[in-house]
N, CA, C and O atoms as a Tinker XYZ file with bonds, in Angstrom:
   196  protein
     1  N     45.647000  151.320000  201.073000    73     2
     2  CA    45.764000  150.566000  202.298000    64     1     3
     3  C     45.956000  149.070000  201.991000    63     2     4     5
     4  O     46.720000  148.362000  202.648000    81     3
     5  N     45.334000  148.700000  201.117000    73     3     6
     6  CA    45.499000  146.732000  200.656000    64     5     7
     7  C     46.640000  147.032000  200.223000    63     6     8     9
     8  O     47.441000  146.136000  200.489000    81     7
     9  N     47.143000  147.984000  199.609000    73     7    10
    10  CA    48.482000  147.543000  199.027000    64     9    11
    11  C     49.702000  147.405000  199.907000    63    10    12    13
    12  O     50.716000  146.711000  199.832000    81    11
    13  N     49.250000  148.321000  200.784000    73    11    14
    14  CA    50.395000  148.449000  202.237000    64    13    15
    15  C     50.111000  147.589000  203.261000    63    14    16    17
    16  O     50.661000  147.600000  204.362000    81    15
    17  N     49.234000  146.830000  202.888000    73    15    18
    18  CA    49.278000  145.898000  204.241000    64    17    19
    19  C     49.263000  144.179000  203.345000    63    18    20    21
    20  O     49.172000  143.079000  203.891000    81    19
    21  N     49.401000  144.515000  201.666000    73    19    22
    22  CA    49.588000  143.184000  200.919000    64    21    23
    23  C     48.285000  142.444000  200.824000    63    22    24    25
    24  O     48.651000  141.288000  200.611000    81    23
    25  N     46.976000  142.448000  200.860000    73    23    26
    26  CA    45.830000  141.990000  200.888000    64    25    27
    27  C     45.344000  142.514000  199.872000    63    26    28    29
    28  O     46.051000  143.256000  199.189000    81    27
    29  N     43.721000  142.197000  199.450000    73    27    30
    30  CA    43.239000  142.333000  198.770000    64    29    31
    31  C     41.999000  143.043000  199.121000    63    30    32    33
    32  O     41.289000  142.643000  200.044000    81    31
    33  N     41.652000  144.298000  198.273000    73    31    34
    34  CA    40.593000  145.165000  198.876000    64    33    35
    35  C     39.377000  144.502000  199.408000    63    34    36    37
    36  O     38.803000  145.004000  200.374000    81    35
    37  N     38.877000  143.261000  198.778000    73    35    38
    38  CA    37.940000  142.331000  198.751000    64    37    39
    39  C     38.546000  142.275000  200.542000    63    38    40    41
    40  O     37.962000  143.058000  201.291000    81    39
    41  N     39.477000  141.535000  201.072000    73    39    42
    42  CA    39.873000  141.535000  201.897000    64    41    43
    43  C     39.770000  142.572000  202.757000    63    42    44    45
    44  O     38.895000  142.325000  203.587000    81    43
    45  N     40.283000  143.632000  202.923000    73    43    46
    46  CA    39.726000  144.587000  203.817000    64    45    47
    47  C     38.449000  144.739000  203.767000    63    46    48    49
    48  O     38.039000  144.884000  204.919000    81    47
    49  N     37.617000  144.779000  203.017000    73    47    50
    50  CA    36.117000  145.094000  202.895000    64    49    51
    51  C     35.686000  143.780000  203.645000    63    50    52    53
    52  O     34.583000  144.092000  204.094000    81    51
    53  N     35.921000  142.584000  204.002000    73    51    54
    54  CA    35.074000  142.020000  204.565000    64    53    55
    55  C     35.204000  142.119000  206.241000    63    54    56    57
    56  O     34.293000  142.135000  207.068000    81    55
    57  N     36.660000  142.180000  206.448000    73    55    58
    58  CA    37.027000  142.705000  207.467000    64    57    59
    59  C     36.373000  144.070000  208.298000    63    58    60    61
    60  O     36.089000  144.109000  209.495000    81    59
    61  N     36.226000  145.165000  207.292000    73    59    62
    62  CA    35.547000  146.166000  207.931000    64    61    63
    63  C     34.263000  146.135000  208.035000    63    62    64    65
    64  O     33.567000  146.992000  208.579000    81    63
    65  N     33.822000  144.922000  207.401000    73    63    66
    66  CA    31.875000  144.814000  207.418000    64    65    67
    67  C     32.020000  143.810000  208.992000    63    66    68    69
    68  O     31.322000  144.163000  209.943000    81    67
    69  N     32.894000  142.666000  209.134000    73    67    70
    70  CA    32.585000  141.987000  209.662000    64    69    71
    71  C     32.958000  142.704000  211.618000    63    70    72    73
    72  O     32.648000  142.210000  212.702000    81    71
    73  N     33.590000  143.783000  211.333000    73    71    74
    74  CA    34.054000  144.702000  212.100000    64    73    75
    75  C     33.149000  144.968000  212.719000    63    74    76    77
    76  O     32.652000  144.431000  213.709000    81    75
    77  N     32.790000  146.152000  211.940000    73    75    78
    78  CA    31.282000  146.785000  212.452000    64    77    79
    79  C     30.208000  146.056000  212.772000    63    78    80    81
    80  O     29.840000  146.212000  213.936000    81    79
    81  N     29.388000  145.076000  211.919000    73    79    82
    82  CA    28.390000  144.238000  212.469000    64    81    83
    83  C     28.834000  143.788000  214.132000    63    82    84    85
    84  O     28.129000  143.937000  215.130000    81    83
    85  N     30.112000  143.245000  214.067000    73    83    86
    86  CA    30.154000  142.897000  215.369000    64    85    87
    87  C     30.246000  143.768000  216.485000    63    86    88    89
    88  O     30.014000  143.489000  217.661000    81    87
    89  N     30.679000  145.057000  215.909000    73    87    90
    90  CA    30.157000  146.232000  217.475000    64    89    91
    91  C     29.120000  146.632000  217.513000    63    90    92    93
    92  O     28.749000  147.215000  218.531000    81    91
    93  N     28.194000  146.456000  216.331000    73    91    94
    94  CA    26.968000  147.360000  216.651000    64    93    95
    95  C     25.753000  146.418000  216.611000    63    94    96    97
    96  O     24.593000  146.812000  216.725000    81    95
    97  N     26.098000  145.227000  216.452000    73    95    98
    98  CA    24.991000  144.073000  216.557000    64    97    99
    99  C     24.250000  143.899000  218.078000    63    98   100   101
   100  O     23.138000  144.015000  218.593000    81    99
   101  N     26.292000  143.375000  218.596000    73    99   102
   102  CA    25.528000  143.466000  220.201000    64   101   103
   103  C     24.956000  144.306000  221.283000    63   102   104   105
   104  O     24.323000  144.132000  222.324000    81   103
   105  N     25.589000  145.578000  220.394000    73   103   106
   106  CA    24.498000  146.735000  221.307000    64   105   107
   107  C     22.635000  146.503000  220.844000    63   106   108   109
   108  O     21.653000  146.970000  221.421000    81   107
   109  N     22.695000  145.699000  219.725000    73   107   110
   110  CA    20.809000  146.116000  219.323000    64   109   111
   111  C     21.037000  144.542000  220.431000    63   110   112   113
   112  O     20.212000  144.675000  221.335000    81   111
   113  N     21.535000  143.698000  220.562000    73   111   114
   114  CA    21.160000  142.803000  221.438000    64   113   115
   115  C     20.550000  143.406000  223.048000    63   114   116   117
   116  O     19.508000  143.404000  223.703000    81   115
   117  N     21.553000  143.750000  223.116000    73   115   118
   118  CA    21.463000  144.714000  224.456000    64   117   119
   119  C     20.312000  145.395000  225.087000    63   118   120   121
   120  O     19.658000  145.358000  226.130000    81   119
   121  N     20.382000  146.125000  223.808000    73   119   122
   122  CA    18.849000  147.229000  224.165000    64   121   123
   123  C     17.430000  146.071000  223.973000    63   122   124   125
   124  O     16.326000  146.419000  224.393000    81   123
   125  N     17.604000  144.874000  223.386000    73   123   126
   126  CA    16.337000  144.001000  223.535000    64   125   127
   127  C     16.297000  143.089000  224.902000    63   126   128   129
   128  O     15.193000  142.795000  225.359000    81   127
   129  N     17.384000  142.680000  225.496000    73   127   130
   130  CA    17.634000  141.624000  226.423000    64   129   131
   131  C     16.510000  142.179000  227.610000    63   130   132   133
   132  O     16.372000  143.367000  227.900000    81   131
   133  N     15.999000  141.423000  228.018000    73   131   134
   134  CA    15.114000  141.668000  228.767000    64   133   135
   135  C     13.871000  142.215000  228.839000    63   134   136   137
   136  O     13.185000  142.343000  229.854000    81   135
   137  N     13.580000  142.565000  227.611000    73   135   138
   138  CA    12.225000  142.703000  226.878000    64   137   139
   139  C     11.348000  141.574000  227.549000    63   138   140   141
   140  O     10.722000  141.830000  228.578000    81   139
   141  N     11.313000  140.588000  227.088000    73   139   142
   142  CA    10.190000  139.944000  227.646000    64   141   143
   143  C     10.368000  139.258000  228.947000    63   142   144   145
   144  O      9.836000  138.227000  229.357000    81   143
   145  N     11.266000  140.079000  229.534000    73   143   146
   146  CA    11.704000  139.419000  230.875000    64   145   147
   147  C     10.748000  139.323000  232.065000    63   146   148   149
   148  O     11.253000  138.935000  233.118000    81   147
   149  N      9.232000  139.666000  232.057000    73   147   150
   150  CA     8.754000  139.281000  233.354000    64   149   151
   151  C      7.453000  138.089000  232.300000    63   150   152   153
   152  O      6.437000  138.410000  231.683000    81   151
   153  N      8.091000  136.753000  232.498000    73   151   154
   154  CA     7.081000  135.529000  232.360000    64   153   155
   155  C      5.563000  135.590000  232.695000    63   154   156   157
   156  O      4.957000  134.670000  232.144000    81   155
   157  N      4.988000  136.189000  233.239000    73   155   158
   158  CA     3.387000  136.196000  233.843000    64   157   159
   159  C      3.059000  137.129000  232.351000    63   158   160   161
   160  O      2.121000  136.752000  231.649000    81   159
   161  N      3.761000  138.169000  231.989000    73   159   162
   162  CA     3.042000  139.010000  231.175000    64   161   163
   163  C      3.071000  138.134000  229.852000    63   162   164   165
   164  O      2.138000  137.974000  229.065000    81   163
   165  N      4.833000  137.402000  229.757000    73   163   166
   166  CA     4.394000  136.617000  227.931000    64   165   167
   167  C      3.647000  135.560000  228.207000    63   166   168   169
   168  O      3.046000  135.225000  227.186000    81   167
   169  N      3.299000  134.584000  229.496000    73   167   170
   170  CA     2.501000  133.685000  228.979000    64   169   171
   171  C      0.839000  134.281000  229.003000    63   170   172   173
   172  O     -0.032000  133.696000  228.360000    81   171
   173  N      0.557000  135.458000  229.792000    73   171   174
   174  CA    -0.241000  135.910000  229.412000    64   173   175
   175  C     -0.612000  136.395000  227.679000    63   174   176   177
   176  O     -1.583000  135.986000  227.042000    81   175
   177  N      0.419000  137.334000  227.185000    73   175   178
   178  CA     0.091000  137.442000  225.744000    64   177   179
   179  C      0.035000  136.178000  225.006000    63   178   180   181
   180  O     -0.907000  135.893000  224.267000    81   179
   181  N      1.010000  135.449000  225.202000    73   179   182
   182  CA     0.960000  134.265000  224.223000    64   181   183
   183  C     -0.451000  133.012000  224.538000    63   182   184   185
   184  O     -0.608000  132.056000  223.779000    81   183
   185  N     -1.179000  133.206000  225.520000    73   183   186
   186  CA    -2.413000  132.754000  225.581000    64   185   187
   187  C     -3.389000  133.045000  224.896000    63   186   188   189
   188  O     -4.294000  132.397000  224.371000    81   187
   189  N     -3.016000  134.469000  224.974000    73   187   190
   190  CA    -4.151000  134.937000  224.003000    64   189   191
   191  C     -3.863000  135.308000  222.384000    63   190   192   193
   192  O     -4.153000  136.340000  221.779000    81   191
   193  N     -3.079000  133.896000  221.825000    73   191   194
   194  CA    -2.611000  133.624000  220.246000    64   193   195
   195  C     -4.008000  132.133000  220.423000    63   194   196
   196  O     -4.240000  131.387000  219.471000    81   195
């Protein structure tokens, strides 16, 4: 495939890392967003640090 597209495997390999991290990063974003979303409960926990 590097040879048919003239790049360097180094080259595709960062491409396909930087690929994936970026589809499957923002799904773990996703599934956290709103975790600590009701304020009364974190300043409650964080009071009691």
């Amino acid at each position: 495939m590097a040879k048919s597209k003239k790049v360097s495997r180094a080259s595709l390999i960062r491409k396909a890392v930087n690929d994936f991290l970026n589809r499957h990063d923002r799904t773990k974003e996703a599934e956290a967003f709103g975790l600590w979303g009701n304020i009364e409960y974190q300043d409650k926990v964080r009071s009691e640090w």
